[in-house]
N, C-alpha and C positions, 0 to 999 in steps of 0.2 A: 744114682747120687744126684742129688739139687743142684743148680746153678750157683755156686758161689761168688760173693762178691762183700762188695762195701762200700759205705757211703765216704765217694775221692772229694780231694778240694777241685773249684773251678777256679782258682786263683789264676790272672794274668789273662783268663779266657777260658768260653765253655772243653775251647778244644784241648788244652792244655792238659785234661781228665783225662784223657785217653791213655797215654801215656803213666802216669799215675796210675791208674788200675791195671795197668798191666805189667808194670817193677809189681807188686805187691802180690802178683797171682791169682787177680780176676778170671771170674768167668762171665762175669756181668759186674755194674757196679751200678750205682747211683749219686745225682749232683742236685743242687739247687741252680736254678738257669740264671737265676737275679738273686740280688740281697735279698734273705731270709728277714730281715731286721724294719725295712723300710717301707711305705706304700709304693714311694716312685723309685724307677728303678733305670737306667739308659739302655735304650732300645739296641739289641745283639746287630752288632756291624755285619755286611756281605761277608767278608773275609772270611769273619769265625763261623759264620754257618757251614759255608762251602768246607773249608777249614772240618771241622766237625764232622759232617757227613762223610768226608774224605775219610779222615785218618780212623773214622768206626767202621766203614766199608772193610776196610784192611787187617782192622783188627781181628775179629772175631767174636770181641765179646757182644755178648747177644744174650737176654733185651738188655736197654738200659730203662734208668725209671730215673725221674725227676721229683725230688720234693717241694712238693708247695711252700710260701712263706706263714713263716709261725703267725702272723697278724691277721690272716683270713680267719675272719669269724663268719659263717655263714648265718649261724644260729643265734648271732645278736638282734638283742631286742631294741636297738637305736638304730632308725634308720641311717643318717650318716655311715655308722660301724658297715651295716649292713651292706651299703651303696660301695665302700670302698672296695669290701671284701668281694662282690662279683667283680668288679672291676680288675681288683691285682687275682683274681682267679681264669678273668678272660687271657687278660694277659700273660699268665703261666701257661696254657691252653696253647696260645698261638705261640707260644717260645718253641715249647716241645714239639709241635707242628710244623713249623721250621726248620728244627734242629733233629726229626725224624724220629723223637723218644714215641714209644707207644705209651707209657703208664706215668700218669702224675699223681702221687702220692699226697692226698692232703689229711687231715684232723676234720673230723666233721665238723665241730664247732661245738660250745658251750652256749646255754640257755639263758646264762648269767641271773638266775633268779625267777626266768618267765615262765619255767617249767619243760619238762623235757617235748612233750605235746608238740607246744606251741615254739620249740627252738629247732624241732625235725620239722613242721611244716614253711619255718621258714630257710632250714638247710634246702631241702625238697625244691622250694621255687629258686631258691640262687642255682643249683645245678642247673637248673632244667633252662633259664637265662641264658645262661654262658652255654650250655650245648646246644640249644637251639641258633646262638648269635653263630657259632663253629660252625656249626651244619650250611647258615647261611654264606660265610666269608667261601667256602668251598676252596678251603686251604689247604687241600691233599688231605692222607688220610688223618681220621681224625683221632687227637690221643684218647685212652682207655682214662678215667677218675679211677683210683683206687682210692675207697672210705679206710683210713688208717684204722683199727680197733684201740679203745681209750681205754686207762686204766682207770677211769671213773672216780677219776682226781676230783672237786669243788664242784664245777656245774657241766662238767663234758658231759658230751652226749656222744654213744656210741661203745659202751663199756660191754653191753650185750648184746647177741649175734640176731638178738629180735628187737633192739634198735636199728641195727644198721639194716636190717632184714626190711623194714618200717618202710627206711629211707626209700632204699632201691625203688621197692614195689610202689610208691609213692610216687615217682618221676613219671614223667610223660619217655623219657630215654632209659628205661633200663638196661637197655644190652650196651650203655655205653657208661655203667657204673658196676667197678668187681671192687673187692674187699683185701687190703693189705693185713694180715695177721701180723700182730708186735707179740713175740715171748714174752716179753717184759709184763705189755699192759695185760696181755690175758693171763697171766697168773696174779698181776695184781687185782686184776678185776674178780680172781676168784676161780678161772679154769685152773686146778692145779696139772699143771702139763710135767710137771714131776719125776711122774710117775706114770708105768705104761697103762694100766687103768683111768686115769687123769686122761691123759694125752686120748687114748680111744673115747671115752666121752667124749672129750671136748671136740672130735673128727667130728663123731656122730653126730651131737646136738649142730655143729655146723651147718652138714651136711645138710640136714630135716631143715634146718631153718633157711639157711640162704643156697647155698647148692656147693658142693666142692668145684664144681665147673666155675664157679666165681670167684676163687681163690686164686688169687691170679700171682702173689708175693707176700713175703713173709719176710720182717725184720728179726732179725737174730742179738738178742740183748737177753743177758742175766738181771737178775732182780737184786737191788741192794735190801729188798721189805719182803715181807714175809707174802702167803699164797691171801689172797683177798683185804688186803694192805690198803688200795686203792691211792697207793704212795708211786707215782713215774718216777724211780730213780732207777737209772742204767746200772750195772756192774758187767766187768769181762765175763765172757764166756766158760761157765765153770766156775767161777768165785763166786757165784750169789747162789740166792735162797733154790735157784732151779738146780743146779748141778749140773756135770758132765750127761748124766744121764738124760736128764731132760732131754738135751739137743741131742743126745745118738737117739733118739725114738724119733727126730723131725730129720737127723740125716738117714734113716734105716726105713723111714716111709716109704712105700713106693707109692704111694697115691700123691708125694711131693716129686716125683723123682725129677719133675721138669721145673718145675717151679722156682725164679729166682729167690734167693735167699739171701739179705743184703745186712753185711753189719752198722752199728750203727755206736760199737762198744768205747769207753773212753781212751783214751792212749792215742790218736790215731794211726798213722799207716805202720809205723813197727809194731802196736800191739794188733792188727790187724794181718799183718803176715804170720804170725805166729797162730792167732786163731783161725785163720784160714787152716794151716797146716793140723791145728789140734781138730777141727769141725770135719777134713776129709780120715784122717784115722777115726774118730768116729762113727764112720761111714759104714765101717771096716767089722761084721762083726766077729 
């Protein structure tokens, strides 16, 4: 069975999550480290580090992952955009760094107009920026980028596994760039994972294109739109256009069986106990 978990609040502090995902029946979860909303953010106190490290030692749940802020556009065609966005990306870098997460979860970024070419080559140098500035600080070990998969909403770039495939191979650092798979986006993007047919394509063409050894996490969301919609709207697990079925073919994977698997569904933590509990019967065949 997958690692289960959910995306907890950090409210009051990063360490405060802890706790929270483990009332709720974590096996991993996920946090944003700073305001998702903002560029500037106040830098994590000693306290809640130590704090943090401590009370995950303890815990058990294992990995955690971190979401980047919705405002990092790597793929902006304005330099400004572009300047901020390495910047609030170093600094998510060095949070989880700190605070010992291996995986930060971002959105590659959107083209806004420039074309998708010319928005992966400039996703491609902000990575490679911000991991080369990490490599330098030699601030322990260093966190893993996970490329989010997009549902190829307006001008995202990353909707197919031979965009983000682009990106990777593009880096001067690729062993320190894997791929977060969203249910949601890749059925809106048009893998119908539906279905057990669906679902083994969409492994395979992965696999060939970027490698399942880079698969490193997967978001667990229902789709409100239909299979190639190219609409990001979340629904609970089992109420959208994917169905229960969907997800018993990503719980009944063994080629997932390690892989955390993180919700991200509306309702939060009461409707996330219950889906944790519906996603491990699932499991179950």
């Amino acid at each position: 069975m997958p690692i289960l978990g959910a995306h907890v609040s950090a409210a009051g502090g990063v360490q405060f999550s802890i706790a929270r995902a483990l009332d709720i029946g974590c096996g991993s979860f996920q946090i944003f480290t700073r305001n998702q909303r903002r560029w500037e953010s106040p830098q994590l106190k000693e306290e809640e580090v130590s704090s943090f490290r401590e009370l995950l030692s303890a815990s058990g749940l294992d990995p955690v992952l971190a979401h980047g802020s919705y405002l990092i556009n790597l793929g902006a065609p304005d330099p400004g955009v572009f300047e901020r966005s390495v910047s609030a990306l170093m600094d998510e870098l060095v949070r989880c760094s700190l605070l010992g997460i291996p995986y930060l979860v971002i959105h590659p970024g959107s083209h806004l107009g420039s074309g998708t070419r010319a928005g992966s080559r400039r996703i491609v140098e902000g990575l490679d920026m911000c991991l080369a500035r990490l490599e330098a600080t030699g601030s322990g070990k260093r966190p893993m980028v996970l490329l989010e998969t997009t549902a190829g909403q307006g001008t995202s770039i990353g909707s197919t596994f031979e965009e983000l495939g682009h990106i990777r191979e593009g880096s001067v650092h690729p062993e320190m760039i894997g791929i977060c798979m969203d249910t949601c986006h890749l059925f809106a993007a048009g893998y119908d994972i539906s279905t057990s047919s669906g679902h083994e394509e969409m492994m395979d063409r992965f696999d060939d294109t970027i490698g399942l050894d880079r698969s490193m996490a997967v978001h667990l969301n229902d789709s409100m739109k239909g299979v190639g919609s190219r609409v990001d709207r979340h629904a609970n697990i089992g109420e959208g256009k994917i169905g229960p079925e969907g997800f018993a073919l990503f719980m009944r994977d063994p080629r997932l069986k390690d892989t955390p698997m993180i919700l991200e569904t509306p309702g939060g933590d009461e409707a996330y106990r219950k889906e944790l509990s519906l996603l491990r019967s699932l499991a179950v065949k």
